[in-house]
N, C-alpha and C positions, 0 to 999 in steps of 0.2 A: 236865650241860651238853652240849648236841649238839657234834660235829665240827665245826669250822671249818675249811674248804676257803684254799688258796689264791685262789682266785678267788670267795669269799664276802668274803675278806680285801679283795681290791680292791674288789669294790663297794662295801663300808663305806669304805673311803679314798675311794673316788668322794663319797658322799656327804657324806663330814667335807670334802673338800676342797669341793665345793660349798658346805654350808653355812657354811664359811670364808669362803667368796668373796665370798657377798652379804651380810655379817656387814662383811668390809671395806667393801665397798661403799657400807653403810651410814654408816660412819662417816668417808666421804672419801676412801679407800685404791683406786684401781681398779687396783693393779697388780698382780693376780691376776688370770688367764686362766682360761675356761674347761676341763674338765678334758679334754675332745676335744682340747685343742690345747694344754694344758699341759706340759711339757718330762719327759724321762723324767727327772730328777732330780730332778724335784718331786713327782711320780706316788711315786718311789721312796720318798722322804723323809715320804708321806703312808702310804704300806703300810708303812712303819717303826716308825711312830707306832703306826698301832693295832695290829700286831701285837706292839706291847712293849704297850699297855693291854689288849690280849687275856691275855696272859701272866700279869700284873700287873693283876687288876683290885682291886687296893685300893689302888693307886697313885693319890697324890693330882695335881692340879693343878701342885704344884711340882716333882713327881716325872718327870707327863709331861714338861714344860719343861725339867728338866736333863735327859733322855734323851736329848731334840731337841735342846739345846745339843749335848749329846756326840757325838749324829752328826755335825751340822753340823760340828762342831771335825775331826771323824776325814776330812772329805770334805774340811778347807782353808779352813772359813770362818772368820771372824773378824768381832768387831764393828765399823760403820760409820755415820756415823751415816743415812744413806740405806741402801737396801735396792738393790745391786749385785751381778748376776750376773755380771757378768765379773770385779770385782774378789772376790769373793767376801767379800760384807761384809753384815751385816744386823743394823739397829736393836733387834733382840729378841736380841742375843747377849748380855744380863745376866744377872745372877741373878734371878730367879721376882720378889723382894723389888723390885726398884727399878724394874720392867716397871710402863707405867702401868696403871691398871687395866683401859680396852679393847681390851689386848695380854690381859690376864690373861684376860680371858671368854674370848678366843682356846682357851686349854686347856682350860675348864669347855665351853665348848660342844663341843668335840671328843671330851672325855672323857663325856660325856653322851650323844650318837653313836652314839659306839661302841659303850657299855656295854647299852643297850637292846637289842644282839646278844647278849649274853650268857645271855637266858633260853631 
């Protein structure tokens, strides 16, 4: 496996976070911003993700999702049933199991992303 750079790491997060975005989009969600003007907590929260599926590449779907649960928990947030950055509260803070299932594609398309760095 080649070296992964910090800054290889963020472009894959650019890109997982993009194709998040129009992946919401798709499905009614527009409150995801582009990644130009995305907040450094979400940038962060996105270099987080793949760099634990970097680590971790046999890491399934439920595995990413509780990782992301587990930061989010360690940064303050909690479940809501809206998606609130002030309150710090966000509808995807269940377990992998009761996430509907186009929350679920959420991690398969990000794990999928990513993983195509990997060769």
């Amino acid at each position: 496996m080649k070296k992964i750079t910090n800054e290889m790491i963020t472009r894959i997060a650019e890109i997982c976070h993009e194709a998040n975005r129009v992946y919401c989009e798709s499905i009614g969600d527009s409150s995801q911003v582009r990644w130009e003007i995305a907040p450094a907590w979400q940038k962060d929260c996105c270099f987080a993700g793949v760099r634990y599926f970097l680590e971790n590449p046999n890491a399934d779907s439920e595995e990413m999702h509780n990782n992301w649960m587990k930061d989010k928990a360690k940064d303050g947030w909690k479940y809501g049933p809206i998606k609130d950055e002030e309150k710090k509260e966000h509808p995807c803070m269940v377990p992998y199991k009761e996430l509907p299932e186009e929350q679920r594609f959420k991690d398969k398309l990000f794990k999928g992303i990513a993983a195509l760095f990997l060769g």
